[in-house]
Backbone and ligand atoms as CSV (ligand in chain L), in Angstrom:
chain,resi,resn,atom,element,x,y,z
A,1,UNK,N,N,0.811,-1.198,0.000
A,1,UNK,CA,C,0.000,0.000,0.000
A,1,UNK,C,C,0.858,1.268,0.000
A,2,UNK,N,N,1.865,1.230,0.403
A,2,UNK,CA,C,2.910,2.153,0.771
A,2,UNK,C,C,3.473,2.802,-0.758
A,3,UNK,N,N,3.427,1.864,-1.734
A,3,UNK,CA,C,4.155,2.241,-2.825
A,3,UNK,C,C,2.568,2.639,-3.891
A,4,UNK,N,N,1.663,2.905,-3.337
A,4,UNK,CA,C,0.380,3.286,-4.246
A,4,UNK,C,C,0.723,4.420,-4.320
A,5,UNK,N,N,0.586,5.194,-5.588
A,5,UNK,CA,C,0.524,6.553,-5.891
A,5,UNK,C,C,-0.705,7.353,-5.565
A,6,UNK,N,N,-1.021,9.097,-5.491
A,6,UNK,CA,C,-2.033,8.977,-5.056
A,6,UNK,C,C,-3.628,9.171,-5.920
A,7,UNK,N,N,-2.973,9.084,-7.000
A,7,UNK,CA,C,-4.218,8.304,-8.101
A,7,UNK,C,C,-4.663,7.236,-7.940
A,8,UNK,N,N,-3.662,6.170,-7.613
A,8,UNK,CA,C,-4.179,4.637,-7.606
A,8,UNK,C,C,-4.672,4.430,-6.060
A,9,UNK,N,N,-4.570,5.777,-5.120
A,9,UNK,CA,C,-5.473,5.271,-3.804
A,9,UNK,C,C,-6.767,5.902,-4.119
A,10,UNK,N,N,-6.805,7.387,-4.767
A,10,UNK,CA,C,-8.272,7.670,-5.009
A,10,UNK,C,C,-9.033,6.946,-6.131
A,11,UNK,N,N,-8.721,5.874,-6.494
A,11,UNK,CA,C,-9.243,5.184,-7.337
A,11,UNK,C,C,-9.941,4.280,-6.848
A,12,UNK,N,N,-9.975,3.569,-5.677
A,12,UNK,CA,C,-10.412,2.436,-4.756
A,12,UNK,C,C,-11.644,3.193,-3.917
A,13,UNK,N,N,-11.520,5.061,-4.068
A,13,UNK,CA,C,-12.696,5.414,-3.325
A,13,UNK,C,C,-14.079,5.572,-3.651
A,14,UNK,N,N,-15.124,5.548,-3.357
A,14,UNK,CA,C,-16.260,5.157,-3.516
A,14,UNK,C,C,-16.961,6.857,-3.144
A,15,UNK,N,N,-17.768,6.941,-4.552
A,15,UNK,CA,C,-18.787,8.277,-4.372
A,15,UNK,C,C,-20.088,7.393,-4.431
A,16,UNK,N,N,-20.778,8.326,-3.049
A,16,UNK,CA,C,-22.187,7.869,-3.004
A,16,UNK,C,C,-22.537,9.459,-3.808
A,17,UNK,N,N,-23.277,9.273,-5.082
A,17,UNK,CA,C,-23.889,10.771,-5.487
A,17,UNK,C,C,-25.148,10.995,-5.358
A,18,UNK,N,N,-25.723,12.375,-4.362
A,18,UNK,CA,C,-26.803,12.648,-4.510
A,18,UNK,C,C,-27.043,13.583,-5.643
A,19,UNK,N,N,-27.988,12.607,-6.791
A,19,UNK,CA,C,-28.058,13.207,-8.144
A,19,UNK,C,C,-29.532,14.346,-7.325
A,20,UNK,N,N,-30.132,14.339,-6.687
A,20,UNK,CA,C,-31.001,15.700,-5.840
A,20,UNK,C,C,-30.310,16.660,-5.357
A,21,UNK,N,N,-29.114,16.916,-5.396
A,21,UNK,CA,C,-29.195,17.842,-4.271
A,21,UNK,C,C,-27.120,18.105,-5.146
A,22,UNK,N,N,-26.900,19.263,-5.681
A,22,UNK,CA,C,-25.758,19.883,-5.676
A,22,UNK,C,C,-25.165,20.469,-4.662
A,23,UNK,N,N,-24.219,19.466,-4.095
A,23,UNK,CA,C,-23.329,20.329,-2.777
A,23,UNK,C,C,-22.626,21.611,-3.261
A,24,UNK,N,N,-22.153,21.516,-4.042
A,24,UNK,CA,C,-21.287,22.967,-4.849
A,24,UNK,C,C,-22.000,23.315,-5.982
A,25,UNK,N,N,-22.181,24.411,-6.106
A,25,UNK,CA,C,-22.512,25.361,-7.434
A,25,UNK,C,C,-21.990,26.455,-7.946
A,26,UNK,N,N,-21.436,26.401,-8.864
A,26,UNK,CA,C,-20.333,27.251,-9.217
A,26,UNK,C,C,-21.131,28.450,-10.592
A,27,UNK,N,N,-20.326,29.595,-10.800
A,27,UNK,CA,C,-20.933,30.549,-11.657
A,27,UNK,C,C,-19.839,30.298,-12.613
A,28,UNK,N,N,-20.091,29.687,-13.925
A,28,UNK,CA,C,-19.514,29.788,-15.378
A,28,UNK,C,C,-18.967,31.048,-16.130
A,29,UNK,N,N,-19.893,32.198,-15.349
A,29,UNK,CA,C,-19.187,33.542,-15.743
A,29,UNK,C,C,-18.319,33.973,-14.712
A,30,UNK,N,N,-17.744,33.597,-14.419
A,30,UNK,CA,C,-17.171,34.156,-12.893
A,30,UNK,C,C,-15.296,34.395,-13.738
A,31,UNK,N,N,-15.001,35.375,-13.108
A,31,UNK,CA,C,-13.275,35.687,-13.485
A,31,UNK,C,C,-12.515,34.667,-14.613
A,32,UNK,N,N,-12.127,34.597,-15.715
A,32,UNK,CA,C,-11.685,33.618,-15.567
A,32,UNK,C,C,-10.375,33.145,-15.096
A,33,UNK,N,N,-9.699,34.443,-14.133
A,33,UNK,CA,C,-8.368,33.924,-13.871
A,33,UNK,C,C,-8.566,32.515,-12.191
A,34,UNK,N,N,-10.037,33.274,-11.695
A,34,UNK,CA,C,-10.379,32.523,-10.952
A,34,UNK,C,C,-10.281,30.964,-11.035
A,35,UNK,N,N,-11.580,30.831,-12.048
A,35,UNK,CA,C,-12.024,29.540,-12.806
A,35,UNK,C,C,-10.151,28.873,-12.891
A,36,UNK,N,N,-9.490,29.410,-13.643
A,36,UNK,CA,C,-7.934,29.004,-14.250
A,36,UNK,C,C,-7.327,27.974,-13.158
A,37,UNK,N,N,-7.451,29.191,-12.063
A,37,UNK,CA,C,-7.109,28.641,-10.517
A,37,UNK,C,C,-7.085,27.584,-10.049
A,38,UNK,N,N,-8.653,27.109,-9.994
A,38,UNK,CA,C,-9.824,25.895,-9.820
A,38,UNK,C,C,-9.517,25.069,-10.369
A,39,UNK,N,N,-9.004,25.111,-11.974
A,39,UNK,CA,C,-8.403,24.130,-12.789
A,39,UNK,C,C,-7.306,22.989,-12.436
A,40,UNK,N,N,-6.547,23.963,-11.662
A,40,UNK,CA,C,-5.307,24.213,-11.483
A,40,UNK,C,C,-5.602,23.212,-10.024
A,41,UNK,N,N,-6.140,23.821,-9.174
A,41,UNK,CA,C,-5.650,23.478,-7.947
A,41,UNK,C,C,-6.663,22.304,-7.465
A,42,UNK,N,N,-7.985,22.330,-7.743
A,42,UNK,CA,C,-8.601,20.758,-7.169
A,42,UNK,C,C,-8.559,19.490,-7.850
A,43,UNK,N,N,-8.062,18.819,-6.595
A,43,UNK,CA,C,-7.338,17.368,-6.490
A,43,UNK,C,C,-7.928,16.374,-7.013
A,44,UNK,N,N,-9.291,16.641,-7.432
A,44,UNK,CA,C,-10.038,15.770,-8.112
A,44,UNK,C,C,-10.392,15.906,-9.668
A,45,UNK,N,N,-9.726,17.516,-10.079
A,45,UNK,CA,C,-9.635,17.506,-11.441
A,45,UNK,C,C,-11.135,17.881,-12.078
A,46,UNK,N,N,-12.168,18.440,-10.970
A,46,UNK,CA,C,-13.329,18.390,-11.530
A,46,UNK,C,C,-13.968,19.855,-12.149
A,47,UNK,N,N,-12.845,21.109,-12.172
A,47,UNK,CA,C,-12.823,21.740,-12.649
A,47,UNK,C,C,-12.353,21.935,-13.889
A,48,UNK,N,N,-12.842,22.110,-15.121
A,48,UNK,CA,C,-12.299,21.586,-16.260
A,48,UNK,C,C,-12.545,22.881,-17.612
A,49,UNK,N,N,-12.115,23.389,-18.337
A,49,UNK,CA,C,-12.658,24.399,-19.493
A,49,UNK,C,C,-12.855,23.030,-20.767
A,50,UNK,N,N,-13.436,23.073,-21.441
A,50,UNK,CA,C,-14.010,22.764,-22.647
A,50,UNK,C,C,-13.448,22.967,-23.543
A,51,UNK,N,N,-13.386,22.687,-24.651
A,51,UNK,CA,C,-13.147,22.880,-26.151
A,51,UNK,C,C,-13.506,24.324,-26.681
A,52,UNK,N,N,-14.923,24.754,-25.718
A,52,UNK,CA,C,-15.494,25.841,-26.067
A,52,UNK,C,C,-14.776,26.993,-25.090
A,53,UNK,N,N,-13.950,26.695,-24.562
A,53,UNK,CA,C,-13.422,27.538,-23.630
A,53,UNK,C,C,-14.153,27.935,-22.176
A,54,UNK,N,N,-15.442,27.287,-21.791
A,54,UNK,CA,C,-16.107,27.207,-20.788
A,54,UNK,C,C,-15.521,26.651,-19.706
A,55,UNK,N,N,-16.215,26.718,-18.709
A,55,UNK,CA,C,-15.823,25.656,-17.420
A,55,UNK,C,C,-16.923,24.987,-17.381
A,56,UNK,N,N,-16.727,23.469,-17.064
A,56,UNK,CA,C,-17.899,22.197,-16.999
A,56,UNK,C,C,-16.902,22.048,-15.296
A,57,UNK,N,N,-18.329,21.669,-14.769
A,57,UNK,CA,C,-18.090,21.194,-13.041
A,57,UNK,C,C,-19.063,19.943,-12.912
A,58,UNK,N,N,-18.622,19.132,-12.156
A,58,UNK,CA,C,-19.113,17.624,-12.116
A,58,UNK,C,C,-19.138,17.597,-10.491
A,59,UNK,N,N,-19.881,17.644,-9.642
A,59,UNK,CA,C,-19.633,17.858,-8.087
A,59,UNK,C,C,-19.676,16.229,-7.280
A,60,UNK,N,N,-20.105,15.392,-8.966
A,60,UNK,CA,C,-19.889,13.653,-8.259
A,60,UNK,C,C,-18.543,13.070,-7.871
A,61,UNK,N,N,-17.342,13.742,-8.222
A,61,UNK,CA,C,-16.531,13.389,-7.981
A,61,UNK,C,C,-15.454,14.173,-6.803
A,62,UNK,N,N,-16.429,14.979,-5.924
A,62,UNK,CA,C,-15.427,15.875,-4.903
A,62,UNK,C,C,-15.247,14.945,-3.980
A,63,UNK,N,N,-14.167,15.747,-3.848
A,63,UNK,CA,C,-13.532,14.626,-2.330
A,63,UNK,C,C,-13.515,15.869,-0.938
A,64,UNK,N,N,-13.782,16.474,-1.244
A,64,UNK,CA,C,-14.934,17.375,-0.002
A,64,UNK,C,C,-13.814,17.932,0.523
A,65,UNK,N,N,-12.590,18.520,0.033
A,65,UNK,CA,C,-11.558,19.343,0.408
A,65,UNK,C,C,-11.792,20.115,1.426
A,66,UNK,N,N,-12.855,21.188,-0.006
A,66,UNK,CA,C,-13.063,22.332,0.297
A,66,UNK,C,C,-11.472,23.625,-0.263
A,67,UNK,N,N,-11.054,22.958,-1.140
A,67,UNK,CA,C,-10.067,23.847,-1.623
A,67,UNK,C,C,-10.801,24.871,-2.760
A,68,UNK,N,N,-11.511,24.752,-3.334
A,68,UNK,CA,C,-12.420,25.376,-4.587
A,68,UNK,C,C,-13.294,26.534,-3.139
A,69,UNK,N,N,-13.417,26.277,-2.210
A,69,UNK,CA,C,-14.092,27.844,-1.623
A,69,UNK,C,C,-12.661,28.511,-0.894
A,70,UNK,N,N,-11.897,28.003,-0.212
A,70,UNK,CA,C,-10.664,28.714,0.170
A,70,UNK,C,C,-10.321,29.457,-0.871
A,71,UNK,N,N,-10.257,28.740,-1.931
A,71,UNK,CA,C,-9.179,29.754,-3.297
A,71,UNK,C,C,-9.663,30.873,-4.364
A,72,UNK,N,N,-11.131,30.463,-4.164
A,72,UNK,CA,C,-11.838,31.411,-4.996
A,72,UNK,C,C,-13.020,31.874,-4.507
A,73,UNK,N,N,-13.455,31.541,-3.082
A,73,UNK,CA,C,-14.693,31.919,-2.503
A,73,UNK,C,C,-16.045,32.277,-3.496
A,74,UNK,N,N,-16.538,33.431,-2.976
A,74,UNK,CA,C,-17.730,33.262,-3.432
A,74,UNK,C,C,-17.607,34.048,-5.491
A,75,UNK,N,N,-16.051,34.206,-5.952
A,75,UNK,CA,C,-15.928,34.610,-6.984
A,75,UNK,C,C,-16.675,33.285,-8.412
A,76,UNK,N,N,-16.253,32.224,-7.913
A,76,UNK,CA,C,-16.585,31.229,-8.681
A,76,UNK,C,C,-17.525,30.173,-8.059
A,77,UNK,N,N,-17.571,29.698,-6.699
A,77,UNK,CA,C,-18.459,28.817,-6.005
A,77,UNK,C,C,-19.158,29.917,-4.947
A,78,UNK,N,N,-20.900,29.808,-5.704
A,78,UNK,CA,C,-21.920,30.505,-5.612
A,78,UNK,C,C,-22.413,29.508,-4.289
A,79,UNK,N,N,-22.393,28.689,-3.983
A,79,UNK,CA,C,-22.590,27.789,-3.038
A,79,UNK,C,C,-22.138,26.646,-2.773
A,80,UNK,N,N,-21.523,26.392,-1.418
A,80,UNK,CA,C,-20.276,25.141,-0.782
A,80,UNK,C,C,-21.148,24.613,0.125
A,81,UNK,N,N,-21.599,23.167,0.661
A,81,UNK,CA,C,-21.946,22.785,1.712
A,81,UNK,C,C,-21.358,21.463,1.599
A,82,UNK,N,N,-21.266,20.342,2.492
A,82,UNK,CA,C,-20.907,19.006,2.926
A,82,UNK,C,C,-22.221,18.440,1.878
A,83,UNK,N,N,-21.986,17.416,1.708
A,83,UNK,CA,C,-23.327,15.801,0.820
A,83,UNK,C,C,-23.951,16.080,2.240
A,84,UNK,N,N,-25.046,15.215,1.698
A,84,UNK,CA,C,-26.525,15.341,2.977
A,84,UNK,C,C,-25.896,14.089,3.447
A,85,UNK,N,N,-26.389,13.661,4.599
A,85,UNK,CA,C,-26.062,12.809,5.400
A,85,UNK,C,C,-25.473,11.055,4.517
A,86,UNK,N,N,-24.796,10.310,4.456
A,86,UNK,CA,C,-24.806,9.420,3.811
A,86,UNK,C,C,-24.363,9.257,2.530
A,87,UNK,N,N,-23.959,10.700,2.036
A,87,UNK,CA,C,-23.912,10.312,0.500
A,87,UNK,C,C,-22.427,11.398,0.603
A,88,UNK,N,N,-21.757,10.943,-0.712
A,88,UNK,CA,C,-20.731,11.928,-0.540
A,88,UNK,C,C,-19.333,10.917,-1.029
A,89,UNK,N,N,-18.526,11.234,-0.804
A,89,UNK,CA,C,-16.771,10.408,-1.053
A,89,UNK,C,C,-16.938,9.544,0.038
A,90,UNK,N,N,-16.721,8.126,0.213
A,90,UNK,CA,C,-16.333,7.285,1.158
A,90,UNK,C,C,-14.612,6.790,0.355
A,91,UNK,N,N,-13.971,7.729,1.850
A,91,UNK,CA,C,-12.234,7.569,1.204
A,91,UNK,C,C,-12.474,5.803,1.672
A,92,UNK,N,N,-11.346,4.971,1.262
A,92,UNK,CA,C,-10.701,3.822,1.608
A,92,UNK,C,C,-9.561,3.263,1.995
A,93,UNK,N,N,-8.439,4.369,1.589
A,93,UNK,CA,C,-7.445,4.407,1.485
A,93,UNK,C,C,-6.679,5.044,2.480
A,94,UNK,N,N,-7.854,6.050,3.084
A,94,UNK,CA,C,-7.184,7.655,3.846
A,94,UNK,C,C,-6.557,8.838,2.979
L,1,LIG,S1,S,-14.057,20.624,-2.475
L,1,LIG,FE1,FE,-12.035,19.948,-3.250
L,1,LIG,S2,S,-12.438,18.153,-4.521
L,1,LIG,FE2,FE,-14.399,19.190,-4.195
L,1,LIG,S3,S,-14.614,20.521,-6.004
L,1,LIG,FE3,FE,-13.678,21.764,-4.371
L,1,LIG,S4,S,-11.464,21.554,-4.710
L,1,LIG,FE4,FE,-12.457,19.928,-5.887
């Protein structure tokens, strides 16, 4: 386990997704040096620009940092809360 990289430990982790209920919601018009940021810095890669030069956000795959409101607060994430009870990243790995 020691020699797992840390792709191949978040790979073993398990998202429960509540397709009801968006824990994060982010604004598509928002800065884009912000957005760039976001790209840049969450660990799950779920900040992404497009072909079209947009940002696409996928909130099934957070691992509930919380680095996307530290770094860009309310410039790009219009709303941050925890999954509702039960649903959410179950790490495996740590
Ligand atoms: S909380 Fe972390 S993993 Fe989830 S979207 Fe924000 S930066 Fe990415």
């Amino acid at each position: 386990m020691e020699d797992m990289t840390v792709e191949q430990k978040l790979a073993v982790d398990k998202f429960h997704v509540d397709e009801e209920f968006a824990h994060i919601e982010v604004d598509k018009d928002a800065d884009p040096a912000m957005i760039a940021r976001l790209v840049k810095l969450c660990p799950a890669g779920l900040y992404v620009i497009d072909e079209n030069g947009e940002l696409t956000f996928d909130y099934a795959g957070c691992l509930e940092c919380g680095t996307c409101l530290v770094a860009a607060g309310d410039t790009v994430v219009k709303s941050w809360s925890y999954p509702r009870g039960g649903m959410g990243v179950e790490f495996r790995l740590g």
